[in-house]
N, C-alpha and C positions, 0 to 999 in steps of 0.2 A: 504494500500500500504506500503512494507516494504521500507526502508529508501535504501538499497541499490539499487530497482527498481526504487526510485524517482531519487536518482543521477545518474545513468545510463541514466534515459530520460532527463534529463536535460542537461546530456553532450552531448548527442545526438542532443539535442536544439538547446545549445551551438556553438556545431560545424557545424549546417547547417545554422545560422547565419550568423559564419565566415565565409564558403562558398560563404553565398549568398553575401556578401560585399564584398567579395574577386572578386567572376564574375562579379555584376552590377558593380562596381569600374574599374576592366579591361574595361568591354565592352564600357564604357561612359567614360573612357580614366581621371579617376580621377588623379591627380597629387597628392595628398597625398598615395593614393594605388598605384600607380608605384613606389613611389618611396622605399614605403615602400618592395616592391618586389623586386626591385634593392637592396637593403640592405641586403634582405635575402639570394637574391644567391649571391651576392657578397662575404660575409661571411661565405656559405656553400657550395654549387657546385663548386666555383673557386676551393680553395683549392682541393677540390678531384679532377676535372679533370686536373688539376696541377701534381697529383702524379703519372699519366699515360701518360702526354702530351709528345711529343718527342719520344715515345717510338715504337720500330718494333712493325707491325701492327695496331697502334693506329691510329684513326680518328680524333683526337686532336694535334695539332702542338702549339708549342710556339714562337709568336713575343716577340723578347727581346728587348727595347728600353731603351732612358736616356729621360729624361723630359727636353724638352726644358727650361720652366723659373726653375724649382728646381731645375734639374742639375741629379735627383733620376734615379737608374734603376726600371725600371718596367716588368714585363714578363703578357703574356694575351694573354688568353689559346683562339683558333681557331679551328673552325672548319673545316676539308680539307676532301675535293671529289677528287677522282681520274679523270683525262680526260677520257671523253668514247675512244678517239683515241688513245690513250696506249700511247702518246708523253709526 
């Protein structure tokens, strides 16, 4: 077996490991795996659907708030559906 077929299967391995303790973790509702999920899109997805939110035709709206004890603005990007009754 050449060395580059061994690391190919091994990343392959690898990553259906992560997988799998990425799903069992979801599905059993592990609090280290959420949270560590929350951290990822917080630092990935926010920011991008940030750089479209507000915007005509965008599905993403921004609530703009102040932090009640910090006093901080905050923006947090939403998801909007139109009414089916066109009001």
């Amino acid at each position: 077996m050449t060395p580059i077929v061994a690391f190919v299967g091994a990343l392959i391995v690898g990553l259906l490991a992560f997988a799998l303790v990425i799903v069992l973790g979801w599905r059993t509702k592990s609090p280290r795996v959420l949270n560590a999920l929350r951290r990822v899109i917080h630092a990935t997805f926010n920011p991008r659907t940030m750089r479209s939110a507000g915007a005509p035709k965008a599905n993403v709206s921004v609530i703009r708030h102040v932090g009640r004890r910090s006093g901080r603005p905050h923006e947090t990007p939403v998801g909007t559906v139109a009414p089916k009754t066109g009001s």
